[in-house]
mmCIF file of the N, C-alpha and C atoms, coordinates in Angstrom:
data_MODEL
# 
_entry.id   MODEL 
# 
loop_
_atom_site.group_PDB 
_atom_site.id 
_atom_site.type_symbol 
_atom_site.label_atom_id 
_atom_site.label_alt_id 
_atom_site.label_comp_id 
_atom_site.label_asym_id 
_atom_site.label_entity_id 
_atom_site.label_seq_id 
_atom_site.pdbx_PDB_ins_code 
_atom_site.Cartn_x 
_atom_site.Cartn_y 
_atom_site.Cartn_z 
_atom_site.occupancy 
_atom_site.B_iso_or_equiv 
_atom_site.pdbx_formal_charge 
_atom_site.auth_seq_id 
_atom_site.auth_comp_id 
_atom_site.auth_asym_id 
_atom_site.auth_atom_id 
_atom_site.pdbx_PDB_model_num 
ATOM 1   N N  . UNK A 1 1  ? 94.763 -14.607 -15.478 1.00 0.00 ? 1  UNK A N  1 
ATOM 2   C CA . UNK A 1 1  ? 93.962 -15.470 -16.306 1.00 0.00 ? 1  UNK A CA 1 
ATOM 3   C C  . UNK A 1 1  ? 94.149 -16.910 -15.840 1.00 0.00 ? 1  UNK A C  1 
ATOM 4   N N  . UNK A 1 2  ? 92.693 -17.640 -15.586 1.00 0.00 ? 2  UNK A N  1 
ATOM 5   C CA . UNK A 1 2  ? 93.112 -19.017 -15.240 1.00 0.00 ? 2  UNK A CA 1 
ATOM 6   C C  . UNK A 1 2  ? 92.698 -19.922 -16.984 1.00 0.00 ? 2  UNK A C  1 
ATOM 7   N N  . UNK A 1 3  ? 93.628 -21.282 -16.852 1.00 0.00 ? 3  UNK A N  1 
ATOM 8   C CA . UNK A 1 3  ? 93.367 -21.997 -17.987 1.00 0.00 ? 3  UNK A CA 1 
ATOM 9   C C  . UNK A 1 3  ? 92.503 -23.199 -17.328 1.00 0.00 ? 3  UNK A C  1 
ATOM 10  N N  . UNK A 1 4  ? 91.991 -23.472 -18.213 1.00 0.00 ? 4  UNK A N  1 
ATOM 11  C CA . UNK A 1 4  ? 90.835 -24.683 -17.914 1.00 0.00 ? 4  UNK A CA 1 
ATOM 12  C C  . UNK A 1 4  ? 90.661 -25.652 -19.051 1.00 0.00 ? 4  UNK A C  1 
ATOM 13  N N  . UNK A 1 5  ? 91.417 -27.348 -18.887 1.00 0.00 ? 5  UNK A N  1 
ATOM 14  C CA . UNK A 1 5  ? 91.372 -27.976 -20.051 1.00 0.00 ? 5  UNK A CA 1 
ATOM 15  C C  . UNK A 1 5  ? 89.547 -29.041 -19.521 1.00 0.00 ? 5  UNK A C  1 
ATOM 16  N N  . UNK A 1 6  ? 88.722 -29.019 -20.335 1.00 0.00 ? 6  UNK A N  1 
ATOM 17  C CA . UNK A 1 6  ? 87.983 -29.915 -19.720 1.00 0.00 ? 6  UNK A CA 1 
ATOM 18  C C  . UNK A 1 6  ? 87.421 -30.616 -20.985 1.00 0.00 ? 6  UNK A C  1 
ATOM 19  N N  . UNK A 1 7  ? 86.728 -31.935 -20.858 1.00 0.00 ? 7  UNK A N  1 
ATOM 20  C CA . UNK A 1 7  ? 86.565 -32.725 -22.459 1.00 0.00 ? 7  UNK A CA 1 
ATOM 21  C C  . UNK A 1 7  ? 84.966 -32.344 -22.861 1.00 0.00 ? 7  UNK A C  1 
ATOM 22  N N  . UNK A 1 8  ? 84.974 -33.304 -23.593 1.00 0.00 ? 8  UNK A N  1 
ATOM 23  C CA . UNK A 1 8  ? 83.794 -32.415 -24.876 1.00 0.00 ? 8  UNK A CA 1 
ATOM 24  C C  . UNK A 1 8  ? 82.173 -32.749 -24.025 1.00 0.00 ? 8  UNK A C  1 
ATOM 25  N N  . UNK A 1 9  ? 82.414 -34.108 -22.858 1.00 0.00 ? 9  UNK A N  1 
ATOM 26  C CA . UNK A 1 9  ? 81.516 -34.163 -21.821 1.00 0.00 ? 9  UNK A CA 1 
ATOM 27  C C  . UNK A 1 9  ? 80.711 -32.925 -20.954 1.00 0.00 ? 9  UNK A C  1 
ATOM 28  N N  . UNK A 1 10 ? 81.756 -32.703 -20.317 1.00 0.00 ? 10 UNK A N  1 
ATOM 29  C CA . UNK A 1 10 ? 81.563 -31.360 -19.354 1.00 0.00 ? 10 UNK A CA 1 
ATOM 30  C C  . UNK A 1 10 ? 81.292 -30.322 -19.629 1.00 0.00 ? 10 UNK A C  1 
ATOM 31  N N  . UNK A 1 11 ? 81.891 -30.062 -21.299 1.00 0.00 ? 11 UNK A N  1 
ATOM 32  C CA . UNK A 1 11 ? 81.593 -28.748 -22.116 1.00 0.00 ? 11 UNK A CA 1 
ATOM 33  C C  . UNK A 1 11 ? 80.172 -28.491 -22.214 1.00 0.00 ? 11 UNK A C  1 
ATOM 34  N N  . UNK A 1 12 ? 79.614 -29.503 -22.900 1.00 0.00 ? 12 UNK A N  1 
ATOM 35  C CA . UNK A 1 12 ? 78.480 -30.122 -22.662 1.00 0.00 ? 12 UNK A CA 1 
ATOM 36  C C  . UNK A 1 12 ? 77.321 -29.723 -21.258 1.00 0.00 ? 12 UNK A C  1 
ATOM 37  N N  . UNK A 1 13 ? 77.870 -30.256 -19.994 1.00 0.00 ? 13 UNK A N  1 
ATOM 38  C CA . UNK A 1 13 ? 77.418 -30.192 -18.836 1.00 0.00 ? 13 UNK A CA 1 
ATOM 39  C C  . UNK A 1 13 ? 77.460 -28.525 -18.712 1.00 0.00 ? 13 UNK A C  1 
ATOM 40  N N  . UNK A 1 14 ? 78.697 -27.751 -18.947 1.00 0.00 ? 14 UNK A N  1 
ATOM 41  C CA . UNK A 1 14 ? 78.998 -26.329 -18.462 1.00 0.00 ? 14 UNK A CA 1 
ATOM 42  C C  . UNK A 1 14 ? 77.797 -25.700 -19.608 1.00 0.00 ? 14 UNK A C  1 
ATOM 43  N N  . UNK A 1 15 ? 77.731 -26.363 -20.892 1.00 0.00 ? 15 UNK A N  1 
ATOM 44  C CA . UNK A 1 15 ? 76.324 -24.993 -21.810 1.00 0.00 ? 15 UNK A CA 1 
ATOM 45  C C  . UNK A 1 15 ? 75.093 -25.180 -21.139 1.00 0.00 ? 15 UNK A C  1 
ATOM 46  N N  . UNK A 1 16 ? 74.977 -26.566 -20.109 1.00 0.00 ? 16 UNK A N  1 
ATOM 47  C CA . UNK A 1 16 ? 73.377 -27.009 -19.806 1.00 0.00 ? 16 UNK A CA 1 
ATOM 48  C C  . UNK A 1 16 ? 73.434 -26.137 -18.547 1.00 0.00 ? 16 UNK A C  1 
ATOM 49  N N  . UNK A 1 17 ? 74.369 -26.076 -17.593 1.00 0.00 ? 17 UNK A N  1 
ATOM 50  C CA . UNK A 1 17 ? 74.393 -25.381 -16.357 1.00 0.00 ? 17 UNK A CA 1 
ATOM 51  C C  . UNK A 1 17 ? 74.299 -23.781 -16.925 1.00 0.00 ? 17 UNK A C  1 
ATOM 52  N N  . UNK A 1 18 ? 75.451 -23.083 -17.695 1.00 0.00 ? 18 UNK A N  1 
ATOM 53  C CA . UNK A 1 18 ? 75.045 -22.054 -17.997 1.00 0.00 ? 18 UNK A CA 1 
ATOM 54  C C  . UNK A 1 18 ? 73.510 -21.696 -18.790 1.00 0.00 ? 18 UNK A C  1 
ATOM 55  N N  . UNK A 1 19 ? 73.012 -22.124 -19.818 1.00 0.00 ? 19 UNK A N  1 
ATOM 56  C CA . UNK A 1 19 ? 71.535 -22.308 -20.140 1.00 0.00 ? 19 UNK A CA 1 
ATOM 57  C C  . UNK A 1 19 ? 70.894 -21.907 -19.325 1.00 0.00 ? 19 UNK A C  1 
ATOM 58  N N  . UNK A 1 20 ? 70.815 -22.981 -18.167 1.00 0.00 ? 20 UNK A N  1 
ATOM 59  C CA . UNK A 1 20 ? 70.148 -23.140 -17.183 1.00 0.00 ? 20 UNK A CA 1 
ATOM 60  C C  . UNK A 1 20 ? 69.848 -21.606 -16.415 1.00 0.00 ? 20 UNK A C  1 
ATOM 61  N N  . UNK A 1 21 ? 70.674 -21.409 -15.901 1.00 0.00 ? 21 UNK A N  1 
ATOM 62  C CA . UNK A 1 21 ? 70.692 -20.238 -15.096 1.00 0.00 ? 21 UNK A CA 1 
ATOM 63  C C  . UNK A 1 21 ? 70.729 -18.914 -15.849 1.00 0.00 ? 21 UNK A C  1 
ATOM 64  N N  . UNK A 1 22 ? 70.573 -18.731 -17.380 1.00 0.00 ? 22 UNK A N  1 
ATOM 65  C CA . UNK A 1 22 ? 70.467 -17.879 -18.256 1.00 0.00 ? 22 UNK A CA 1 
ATOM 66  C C  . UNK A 1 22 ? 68.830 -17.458 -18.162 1.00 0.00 ? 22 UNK A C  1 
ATOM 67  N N  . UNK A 1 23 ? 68.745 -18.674 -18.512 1.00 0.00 ? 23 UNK A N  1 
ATOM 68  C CA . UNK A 1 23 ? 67.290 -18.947 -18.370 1.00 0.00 ? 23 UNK A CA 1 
ATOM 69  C C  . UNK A 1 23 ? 66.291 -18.653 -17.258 1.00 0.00 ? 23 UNK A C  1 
ATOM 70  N N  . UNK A 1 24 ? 66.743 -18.785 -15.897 1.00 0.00 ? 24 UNK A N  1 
ATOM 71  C CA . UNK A 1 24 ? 65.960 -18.285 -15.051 1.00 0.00 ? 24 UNK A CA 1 
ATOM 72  C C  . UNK A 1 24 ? 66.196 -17.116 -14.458 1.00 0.00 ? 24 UNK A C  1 
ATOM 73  N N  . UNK A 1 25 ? 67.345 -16.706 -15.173 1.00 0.00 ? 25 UNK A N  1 
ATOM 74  C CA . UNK A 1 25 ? 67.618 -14.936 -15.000 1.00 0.00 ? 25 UNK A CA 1 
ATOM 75  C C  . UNK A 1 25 ? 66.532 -14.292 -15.616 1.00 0.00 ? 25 UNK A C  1 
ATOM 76  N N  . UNK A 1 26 ? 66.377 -14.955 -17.076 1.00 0.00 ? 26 UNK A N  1 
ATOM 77  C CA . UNK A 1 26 ? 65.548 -14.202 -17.949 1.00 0.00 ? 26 UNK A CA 1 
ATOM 78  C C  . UNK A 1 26 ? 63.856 -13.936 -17.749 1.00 0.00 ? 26 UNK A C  1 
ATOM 79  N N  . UNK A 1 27 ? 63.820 -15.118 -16.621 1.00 0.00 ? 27 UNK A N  1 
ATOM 80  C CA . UNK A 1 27 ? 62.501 -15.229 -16.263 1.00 0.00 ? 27 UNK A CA 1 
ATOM 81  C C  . UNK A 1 27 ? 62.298 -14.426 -15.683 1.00 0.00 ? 27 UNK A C  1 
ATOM 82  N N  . UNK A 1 28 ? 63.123 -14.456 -14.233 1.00 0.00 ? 28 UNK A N  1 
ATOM 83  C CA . UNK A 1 28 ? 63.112 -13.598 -13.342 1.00 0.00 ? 28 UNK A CA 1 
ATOM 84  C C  . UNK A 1 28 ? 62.968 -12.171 -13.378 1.00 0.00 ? 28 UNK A C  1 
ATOM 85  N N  . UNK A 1 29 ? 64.047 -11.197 -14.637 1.00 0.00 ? 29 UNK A N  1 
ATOM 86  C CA . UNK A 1 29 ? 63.594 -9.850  -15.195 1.00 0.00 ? 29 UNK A CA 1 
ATOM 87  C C  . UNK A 1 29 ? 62.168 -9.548  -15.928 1.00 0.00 ? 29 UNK A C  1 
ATOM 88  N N  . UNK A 1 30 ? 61.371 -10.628 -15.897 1.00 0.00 ? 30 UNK A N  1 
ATOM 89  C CA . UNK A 1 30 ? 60.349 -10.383 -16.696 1.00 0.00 ? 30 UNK A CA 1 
ATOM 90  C C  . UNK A 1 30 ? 59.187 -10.091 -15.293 1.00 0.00 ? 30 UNK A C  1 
ATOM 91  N N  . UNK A 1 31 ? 59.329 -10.422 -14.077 1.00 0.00 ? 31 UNK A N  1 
ATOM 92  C CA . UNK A 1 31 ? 59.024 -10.452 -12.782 1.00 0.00 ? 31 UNK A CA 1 
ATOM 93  C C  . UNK A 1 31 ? 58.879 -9.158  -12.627 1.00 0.00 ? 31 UNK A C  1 
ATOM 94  N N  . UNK A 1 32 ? 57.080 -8.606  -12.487 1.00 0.00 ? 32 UNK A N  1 
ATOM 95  C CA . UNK A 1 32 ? 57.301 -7.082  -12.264 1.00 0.00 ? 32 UNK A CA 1 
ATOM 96  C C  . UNK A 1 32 ? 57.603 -6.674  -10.718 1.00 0.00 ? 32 UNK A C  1 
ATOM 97  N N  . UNK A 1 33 ? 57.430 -7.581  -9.873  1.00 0.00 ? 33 UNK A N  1 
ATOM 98  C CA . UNK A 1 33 ? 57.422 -7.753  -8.461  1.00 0.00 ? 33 UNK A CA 1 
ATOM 99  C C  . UNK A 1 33 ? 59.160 -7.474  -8.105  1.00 0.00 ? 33 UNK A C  1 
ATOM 100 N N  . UNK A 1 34 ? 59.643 -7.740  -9.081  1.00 0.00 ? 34 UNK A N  1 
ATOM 101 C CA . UNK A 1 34 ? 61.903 -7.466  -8.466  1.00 0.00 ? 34 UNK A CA 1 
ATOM 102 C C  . UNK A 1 34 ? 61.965 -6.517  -8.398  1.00 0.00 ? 34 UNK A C  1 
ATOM 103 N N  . UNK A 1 35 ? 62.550 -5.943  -7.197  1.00 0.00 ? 35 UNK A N  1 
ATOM 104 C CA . UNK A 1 35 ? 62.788 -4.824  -7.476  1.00 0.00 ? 35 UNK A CA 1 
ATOM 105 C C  . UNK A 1 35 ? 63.800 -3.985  -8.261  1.00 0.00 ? 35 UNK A C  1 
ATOM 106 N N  . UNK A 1 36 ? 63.979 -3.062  -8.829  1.00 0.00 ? 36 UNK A N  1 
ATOM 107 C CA . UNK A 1 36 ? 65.033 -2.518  -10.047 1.00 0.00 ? 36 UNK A CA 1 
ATOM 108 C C  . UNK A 1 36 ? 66.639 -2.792  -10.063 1.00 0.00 ? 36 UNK A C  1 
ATOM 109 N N  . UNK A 1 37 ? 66.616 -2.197  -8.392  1.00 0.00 ? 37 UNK A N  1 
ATOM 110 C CA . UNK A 1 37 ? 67.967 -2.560  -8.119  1.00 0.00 ? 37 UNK A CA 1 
ATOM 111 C C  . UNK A 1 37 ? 68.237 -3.805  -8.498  1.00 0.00 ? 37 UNK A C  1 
ATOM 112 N N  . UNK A 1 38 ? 67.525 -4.787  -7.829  1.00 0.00 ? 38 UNK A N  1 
ATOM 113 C CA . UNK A 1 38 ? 67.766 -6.479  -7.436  1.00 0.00 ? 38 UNK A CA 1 
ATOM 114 C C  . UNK A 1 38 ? 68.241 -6.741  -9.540  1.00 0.00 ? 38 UNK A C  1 
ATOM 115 N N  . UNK A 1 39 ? 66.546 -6.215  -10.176 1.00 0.00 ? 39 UNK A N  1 
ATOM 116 C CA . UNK A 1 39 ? 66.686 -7.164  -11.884 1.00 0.00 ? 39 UNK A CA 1 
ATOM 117 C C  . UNK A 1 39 ? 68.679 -6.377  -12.340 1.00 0.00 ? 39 UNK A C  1 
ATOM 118 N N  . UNK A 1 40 ? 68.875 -5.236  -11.884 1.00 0.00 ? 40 UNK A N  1 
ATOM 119 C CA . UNK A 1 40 ? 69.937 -4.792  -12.507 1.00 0.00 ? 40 UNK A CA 1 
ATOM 120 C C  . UNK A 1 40 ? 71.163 -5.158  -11.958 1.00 0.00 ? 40 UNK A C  1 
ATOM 121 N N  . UNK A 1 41 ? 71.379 -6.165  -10.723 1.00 0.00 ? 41 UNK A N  1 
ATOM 122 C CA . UNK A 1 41 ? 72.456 -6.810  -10.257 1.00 0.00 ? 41 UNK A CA 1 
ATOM 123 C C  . UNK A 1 41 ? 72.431 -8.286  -11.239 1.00 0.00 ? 41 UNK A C  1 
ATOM 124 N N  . UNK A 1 42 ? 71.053 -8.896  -11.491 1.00 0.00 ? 42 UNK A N  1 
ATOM 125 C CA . UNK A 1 42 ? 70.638 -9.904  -12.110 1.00 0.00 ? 42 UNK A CA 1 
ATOM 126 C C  . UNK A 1 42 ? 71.027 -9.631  -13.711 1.00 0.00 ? 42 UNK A C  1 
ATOM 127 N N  . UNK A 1 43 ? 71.067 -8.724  -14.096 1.00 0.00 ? 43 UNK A N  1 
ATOM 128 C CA . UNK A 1 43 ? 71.806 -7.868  -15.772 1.00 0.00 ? 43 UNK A CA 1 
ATOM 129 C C  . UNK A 1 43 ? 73.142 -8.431  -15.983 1.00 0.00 ? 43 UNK A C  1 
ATOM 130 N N  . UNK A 1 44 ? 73.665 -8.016  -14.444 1.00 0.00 ? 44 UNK A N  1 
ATOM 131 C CA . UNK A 1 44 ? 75.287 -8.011  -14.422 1.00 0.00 ? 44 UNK A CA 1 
ATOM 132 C C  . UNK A 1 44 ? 75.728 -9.205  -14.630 1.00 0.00 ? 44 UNK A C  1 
ATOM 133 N N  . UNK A 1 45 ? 74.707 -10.444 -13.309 1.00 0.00 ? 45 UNK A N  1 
ATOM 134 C CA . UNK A 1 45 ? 75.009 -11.616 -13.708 1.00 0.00 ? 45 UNK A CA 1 
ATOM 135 C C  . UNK A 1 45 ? 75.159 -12.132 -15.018 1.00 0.00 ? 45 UNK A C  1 
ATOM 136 N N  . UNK A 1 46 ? 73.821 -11.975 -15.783 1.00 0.00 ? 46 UNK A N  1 
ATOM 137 C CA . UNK A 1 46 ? 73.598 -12.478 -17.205 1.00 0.00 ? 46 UNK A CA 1 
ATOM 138 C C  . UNK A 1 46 ? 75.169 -12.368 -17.538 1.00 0.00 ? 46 UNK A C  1 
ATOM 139 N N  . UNK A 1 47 ? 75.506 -11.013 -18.434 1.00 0.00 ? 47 UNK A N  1 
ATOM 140 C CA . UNK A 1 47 ? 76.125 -10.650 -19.166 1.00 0.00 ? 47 UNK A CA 1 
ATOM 141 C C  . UNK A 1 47 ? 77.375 -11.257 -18.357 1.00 0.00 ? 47 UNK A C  1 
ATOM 142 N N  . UNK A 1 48 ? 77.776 -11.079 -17.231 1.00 0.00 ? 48 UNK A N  1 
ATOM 143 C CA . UNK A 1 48 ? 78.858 -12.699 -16.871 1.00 0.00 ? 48 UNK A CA 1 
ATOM 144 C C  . UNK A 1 48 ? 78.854 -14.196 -17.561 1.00 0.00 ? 48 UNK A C  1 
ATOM 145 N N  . UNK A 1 49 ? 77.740 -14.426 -17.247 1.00 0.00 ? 49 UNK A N  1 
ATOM 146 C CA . UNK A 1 49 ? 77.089 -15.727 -17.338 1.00 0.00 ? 49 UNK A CA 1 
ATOM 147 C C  . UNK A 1 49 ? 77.508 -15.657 -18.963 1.00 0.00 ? 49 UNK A C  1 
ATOM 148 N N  . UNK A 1 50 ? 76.968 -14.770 -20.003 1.00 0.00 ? 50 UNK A N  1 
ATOM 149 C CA . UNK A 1 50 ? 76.674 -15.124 -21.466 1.00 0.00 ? 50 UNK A CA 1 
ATOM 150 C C  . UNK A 1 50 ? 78.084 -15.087 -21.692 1.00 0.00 ? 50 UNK A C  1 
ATOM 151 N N  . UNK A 1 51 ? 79.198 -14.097 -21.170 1.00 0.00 ? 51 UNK A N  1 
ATOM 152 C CA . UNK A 1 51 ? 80.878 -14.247 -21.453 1.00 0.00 ? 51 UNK A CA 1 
ATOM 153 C C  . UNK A 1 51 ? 81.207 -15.793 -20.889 1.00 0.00 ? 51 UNK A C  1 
ATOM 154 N N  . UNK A 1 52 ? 80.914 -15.921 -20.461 1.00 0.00 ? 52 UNK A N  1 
ATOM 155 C CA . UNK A 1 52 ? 81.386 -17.499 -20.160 1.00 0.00 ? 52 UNK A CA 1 
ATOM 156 C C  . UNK A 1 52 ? 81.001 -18.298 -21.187 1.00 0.00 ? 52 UNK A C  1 
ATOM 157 N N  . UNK A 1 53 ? 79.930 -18.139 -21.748 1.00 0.00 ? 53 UNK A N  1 
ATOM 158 C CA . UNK A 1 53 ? 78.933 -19.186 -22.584 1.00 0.00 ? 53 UNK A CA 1 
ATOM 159 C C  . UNK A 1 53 ? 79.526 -19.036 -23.997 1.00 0.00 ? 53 UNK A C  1 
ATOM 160 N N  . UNK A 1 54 ? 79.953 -17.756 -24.421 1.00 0.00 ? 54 UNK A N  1 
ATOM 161 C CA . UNK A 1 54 ? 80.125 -17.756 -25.353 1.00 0.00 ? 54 UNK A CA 1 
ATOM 162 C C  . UNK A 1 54 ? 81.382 -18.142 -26.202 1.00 0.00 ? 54 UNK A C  1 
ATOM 163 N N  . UNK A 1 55 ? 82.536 -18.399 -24.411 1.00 0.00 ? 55 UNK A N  1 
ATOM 164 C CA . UNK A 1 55 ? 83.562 -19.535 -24.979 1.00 0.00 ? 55 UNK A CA 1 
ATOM 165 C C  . UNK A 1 55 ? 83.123 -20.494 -25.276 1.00 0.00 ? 55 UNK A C  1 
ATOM 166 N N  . UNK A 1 56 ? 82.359 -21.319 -25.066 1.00 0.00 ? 56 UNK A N  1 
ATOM 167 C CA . UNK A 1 56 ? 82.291 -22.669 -25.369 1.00 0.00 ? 56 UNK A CA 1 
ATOM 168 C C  . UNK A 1 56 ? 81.239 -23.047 -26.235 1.00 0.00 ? 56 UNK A C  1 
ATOM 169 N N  . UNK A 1 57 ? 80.340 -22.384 -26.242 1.00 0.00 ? 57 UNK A N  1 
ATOM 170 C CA . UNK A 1 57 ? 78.815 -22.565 -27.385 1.00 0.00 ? 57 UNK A CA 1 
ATOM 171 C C  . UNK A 1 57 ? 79.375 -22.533 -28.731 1.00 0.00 ? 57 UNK A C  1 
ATOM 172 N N  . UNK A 1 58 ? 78.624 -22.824 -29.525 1.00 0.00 ? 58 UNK A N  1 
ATOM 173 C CA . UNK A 1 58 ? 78.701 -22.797 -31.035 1.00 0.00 ? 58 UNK A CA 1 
ATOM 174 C C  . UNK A 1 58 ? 77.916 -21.157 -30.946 1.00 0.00 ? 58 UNK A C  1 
ATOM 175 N N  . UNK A 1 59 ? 78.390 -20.720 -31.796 1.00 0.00 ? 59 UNK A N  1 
ATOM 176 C CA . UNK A 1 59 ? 77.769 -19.026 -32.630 1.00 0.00 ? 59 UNK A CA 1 
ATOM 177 C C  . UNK A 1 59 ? 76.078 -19.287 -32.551 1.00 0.00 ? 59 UNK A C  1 
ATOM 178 N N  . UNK A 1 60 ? 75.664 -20.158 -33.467 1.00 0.00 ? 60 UNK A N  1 
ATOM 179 C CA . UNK A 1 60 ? 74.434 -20.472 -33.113 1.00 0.00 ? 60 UNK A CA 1 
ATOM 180 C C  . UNK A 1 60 ? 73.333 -20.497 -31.995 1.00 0.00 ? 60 UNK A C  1 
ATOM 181 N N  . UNK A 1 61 ? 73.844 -20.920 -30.816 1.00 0.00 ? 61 UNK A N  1 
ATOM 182 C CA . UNK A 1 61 ? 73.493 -21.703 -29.507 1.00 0.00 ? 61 UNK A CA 1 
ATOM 183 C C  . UNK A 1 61 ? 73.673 -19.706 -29.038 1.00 0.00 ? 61 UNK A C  1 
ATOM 184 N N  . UNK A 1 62 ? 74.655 -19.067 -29.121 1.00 0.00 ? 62 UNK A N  1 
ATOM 185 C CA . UNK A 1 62 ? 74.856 -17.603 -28.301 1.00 0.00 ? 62 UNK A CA 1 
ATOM 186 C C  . UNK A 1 62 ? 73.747 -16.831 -28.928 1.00 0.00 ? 62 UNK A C  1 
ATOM 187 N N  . UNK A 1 63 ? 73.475 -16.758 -30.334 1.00 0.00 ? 63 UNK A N  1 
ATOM 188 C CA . UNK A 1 63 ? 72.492 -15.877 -30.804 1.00 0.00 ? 63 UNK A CA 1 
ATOM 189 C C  . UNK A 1 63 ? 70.982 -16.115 -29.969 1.00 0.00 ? 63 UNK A C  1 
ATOM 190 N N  . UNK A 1 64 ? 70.708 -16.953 -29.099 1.00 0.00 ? 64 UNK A N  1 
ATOM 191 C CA . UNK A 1 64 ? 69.485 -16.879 -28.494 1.00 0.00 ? 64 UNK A CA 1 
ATOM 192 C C  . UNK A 1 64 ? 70.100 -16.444 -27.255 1.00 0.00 ? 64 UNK A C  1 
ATOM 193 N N  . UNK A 1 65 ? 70.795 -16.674 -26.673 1.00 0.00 ? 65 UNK A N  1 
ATOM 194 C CA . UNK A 1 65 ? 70.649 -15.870 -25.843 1.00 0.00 ? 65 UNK A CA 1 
ATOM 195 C C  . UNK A 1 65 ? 71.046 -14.319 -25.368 1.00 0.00 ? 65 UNK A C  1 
ATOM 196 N N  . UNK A 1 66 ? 71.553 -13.437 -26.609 1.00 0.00 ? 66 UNK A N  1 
ATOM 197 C CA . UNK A 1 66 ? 71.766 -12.458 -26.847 1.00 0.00 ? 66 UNK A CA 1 
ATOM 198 C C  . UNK A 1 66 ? 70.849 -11.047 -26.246 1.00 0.00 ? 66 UNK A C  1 
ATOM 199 N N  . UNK A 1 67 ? 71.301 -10.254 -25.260 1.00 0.00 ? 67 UNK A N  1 
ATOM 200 C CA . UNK A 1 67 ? 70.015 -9.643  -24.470 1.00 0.00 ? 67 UNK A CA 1 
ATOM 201 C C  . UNK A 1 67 ? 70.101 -7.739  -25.473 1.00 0.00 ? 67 UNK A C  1 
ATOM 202 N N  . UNK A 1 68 ? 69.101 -7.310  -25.818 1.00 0.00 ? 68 UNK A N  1 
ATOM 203 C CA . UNK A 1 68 ? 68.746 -6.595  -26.632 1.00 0.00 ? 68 UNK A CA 1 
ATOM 204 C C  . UNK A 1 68 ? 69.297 -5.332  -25.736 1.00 0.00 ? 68 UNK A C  1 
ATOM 205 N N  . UNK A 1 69 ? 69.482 -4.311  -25.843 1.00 0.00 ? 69 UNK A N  1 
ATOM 206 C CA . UNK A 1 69 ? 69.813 -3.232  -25.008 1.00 0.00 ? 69 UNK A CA 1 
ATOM 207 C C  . UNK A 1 69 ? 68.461 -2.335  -25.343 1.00 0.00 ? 69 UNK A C  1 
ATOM 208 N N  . UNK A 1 70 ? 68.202 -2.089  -23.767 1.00 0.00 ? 70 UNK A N  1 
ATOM 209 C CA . UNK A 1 70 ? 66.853 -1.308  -24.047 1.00 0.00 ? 70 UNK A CA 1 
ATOM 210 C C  . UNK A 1 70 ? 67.231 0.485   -23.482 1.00 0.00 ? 70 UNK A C  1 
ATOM 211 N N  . UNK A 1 71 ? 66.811 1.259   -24.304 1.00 0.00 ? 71 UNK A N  1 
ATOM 212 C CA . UNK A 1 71 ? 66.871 2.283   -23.981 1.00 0.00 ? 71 UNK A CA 1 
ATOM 213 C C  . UNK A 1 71 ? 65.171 2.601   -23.543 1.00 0.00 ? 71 UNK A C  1 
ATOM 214 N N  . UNK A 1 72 ? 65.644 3.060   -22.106 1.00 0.00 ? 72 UNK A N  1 
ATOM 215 C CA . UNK A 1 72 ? 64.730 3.851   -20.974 1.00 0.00 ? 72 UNK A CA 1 
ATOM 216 C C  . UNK A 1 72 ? 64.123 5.425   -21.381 1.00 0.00 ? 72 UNK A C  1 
ATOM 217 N N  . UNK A 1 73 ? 62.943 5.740   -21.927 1.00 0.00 ? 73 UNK A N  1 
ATOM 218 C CA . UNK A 1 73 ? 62.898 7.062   -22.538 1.00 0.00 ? 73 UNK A CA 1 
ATOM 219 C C  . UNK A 1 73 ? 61.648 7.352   -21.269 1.00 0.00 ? 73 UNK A C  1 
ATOM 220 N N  . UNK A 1 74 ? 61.755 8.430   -20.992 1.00 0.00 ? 74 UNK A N  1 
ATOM 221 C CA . UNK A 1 74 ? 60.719 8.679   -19.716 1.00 0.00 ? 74 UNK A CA 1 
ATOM 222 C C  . UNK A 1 74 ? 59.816 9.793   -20.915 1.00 0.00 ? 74 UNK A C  1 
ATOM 223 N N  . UNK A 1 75 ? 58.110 9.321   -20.832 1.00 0.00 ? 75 UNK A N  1 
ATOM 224 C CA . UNK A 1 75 ? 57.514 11.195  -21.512 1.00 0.00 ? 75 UNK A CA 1 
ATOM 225 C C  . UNK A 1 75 ? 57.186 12.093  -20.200 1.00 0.00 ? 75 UNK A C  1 
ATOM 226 N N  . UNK A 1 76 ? 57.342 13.126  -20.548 1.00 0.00 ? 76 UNK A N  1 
ATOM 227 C CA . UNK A 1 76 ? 57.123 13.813  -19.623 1.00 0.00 ? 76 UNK A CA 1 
ATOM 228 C C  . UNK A 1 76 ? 56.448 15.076  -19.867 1.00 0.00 ? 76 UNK A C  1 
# 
């Protein structure tokens, strides 16, 4: 485990950078053109990305970016 003291500035800077790149993950899975593999390495990121975020965000600020779990039902 690493520790990380940083001030209420950067905390700041680290929710806009994480945001940021939350955000164009989310775009990006909406992209019917990715291919499956690629959006489901891009999943992994997120859910990295949102454990990080959710040290430092307020409860509030995490509930949007919260990703729904979709279950895949094929008819056949």
């Amino acid at each position: 485990m690493i520790g990380l003291l940083v001030d209420q500035k950067e905390v700041k800077e680290l929710e806009y950078l994480l945001k940021r790149e939350m955000d164009e993950i989310l775009f990006d899975v909406g992209d019917a053109r990715i291919d499956h593999i690629v959006k489901r390495a891009m999943e992994e990121r997120y859910q990295i990305l949102f454990r990080l975020f959710k040290r430092i965000a307020d409860p509030s600020e995490c509930s949007r970016y919260i990703r729904s779990k979709k279950v895949n039902s094929k008819k056949g």
